[in-house]
N, C-alpha and C positions, 0 to 999 in steps of 0.2 A: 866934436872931437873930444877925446875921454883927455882929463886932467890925468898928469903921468904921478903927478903928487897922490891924488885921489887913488888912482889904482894900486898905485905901492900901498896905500896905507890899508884898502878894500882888501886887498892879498892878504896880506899878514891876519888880517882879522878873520876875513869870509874867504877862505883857500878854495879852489877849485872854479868854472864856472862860474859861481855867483859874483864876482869881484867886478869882471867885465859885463855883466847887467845891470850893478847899483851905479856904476861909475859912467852909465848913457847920463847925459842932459838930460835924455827925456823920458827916464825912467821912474824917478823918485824928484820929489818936491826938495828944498834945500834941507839940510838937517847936519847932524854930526853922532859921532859916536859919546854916549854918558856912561856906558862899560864897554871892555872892550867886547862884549857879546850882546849887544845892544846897540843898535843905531834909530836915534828920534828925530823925527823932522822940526824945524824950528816953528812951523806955524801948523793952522789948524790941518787935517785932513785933507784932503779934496776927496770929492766924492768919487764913487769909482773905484777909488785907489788901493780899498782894505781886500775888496773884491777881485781883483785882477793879482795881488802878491799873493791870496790864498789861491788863486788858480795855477800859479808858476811854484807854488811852493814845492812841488814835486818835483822839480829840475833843480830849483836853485837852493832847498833844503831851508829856506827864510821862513819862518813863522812872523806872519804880521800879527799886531796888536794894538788895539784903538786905546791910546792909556788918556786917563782924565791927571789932568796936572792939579796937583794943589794949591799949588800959586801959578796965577797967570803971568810970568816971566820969561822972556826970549833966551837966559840960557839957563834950563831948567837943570838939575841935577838930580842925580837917581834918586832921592827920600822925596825930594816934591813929584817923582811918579808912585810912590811907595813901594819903592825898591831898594833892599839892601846889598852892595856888593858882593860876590860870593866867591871867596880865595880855597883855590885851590885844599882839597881837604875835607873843607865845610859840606854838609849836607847840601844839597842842589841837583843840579837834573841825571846826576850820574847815581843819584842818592836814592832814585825811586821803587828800583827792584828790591831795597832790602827792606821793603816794607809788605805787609799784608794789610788793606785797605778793609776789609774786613774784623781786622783785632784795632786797627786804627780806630773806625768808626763807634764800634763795642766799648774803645775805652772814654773816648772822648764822649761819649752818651752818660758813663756812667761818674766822670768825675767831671765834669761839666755843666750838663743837663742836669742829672740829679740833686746836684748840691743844691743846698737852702742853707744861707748863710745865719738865720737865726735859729734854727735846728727845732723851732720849735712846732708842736706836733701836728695844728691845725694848719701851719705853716704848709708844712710837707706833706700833708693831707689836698692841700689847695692844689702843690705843684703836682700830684701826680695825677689830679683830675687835670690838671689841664692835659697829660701825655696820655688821655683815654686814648686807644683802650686798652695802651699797650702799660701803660702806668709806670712800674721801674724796670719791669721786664724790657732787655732790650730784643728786637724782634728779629734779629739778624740783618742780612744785607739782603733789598730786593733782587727781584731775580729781572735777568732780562729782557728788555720788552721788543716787539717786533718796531721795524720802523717803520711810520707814517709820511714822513716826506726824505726827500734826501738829503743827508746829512750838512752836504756841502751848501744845498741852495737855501737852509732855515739858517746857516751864517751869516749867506748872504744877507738873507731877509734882515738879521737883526743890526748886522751892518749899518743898514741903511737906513732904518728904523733908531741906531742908536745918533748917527750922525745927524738926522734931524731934528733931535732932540738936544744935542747936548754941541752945539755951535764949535766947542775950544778944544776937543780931540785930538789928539795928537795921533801921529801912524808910527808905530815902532815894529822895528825888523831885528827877529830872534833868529841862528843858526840851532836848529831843533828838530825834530821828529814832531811836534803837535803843538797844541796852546799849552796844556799843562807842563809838561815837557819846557819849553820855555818860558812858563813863572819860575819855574823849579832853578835854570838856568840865570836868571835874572836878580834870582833871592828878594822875589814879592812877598812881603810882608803884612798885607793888606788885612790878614784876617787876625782880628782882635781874639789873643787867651791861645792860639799856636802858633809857636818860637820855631820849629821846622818847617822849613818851606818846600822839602825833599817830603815830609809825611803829607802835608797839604796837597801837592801834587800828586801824590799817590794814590792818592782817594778822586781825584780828579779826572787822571789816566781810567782807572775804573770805570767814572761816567761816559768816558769817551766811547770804552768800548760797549759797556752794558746800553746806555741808551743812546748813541750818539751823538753826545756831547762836543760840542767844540767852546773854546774860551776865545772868546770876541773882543771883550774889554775889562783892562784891570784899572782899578785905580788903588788911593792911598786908604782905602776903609771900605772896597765894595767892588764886586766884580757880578761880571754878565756872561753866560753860556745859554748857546743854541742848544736846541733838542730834538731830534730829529725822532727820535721813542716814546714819546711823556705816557704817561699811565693815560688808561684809556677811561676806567673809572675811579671810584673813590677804593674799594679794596685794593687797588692795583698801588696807588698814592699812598695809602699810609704808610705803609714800610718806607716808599722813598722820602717822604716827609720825614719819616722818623731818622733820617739819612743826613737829609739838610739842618734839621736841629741840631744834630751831634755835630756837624763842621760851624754852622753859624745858627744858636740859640736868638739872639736876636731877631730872626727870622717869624719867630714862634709868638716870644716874649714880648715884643713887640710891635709887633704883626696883630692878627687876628688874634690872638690869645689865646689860640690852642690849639690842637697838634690835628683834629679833625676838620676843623675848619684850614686851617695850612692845604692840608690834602685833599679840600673840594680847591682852592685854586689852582693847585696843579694839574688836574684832570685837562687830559689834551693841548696844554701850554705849552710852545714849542719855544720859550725863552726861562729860563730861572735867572732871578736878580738874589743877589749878598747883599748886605751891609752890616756893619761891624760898628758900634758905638763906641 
């Protein structure tokens, strides 16, 4: 029997439809809402679970998400998923279209990426060997790739893939059009050095379309998208390498140490991981 407390309160929040789906017994695992566009379950995942709301999302408009909490606490709130609330106004999921993910990327390459904080010459001689072969030229935005699996079942795949790896997962349910879509909506903050979570998204939505991208899992410093396009060879990668540095440089700097080696691991990878120091 649906709780009539629970359904009022499902209404207000998720209008239409979805109210009387979240509000079965045996639909969803116990949870509560940490925004009111945001509903997390109090304990881990179960399995299954990320995979069957991405299959309804198309009825009930719920974007799921597997977030990593930063503190292991039973009532977590939105900065321990690294999420900032987003008031009415603020840049968020309504905030996407006034972006071009292409001048995004461009900038963020170039005051980003490029910088060398001691400006000195063999310094920025070192950094721009590492962005061979594109060096400070930035190379545009790749172009898009044909897809190799279906989009929907490489989420699944890393779904499940993420959940066994990472035991403390939590399932969260976004009222959204996509994953990007709802970080946007959520005011995920997770990438370290950009303050827009409306421009982050934007360049996200991008991936979704150019490669079929879907966002699986956010957390407070790192996030995971499926890829249902990935470049086939290493000319195909570097541009989109040089893609991933401009959103998260750590990636690079970090990583493998340079921007050609980045782009032999992309080659045919149907997951990309973030982290943000």
């Amino acid at each position: 029997m649906i709780d009539p407390q629970l359904l009022r309160d499902l209404r207000r929040r998720f209008p239409d439809r979805s109210a009387e789906h979240l509000a079965s017994p045996a639909a969803l695992p116990p949870g509560r809402q940490v925004l009111p566009q945001l509903w997390v379950s109090d304990g881990p995942a179960p399995a299954g679970l990320w995979q069957r709301l991405r299959r309804e999302h198309a009825g009930s408009g719920l974007w799921p998400l597997l977030l990593s909490p930063g503190n292991d606490v039973p009532d977590l709130g939105p900065r321990d998923l690294g999420l900032i609330p987003v008031e009415p106004g603020e840049p968020g999921e309504s905030a996407l279209d006034r972006y071009d993910p292409a001048v995004l990327l461009r900038e963020w390459w170039e005051h980003s990426v490029l910088w060398c904080p001691s400006g000195d010459p063999q310094d920025v001689a070192d950094l721009l060997g590492v962005l061979k072969p594109f060096g400070a030229a930035w190379p545009g935005t790749a172009p898009a790739g044909p897809a190799r699996r279906d989009p929907e079942d490489c989420a699944d795949a890393l779904a499940r893939s993420l959940l066994r790896g990472q035991r403390r997962l939590r399932i969260g349910l976004v009222r959204a059009d996509g994953g990007a879509e709802a970080l946007a909506a959520c005011g995920w903050y997770g990438t370290n050095g950009h303050d827009d979570t409306g421009a982050v998204a934007a360049v996200l939505r991008s991936w979704q379309e150019r490669f079929g991208a879907r966002v699986v899992q956010a957390g407070a410093d790192s996030l995971y998208l499926s890829v249902a396009a990935p470049p086939a060879d290493v000319e195909e990668a570097l541009p989109v390498a040089a893609e991933h540095v401009a959103l998260c440089p750590d990636n690079v700097f970090q990583g493998p140490g340079s921007l050609a080696d980045y782009a032999e691991e992309l080659v045919g990878g149907h997951a990309w991981s973030f982290w943000w120091d």
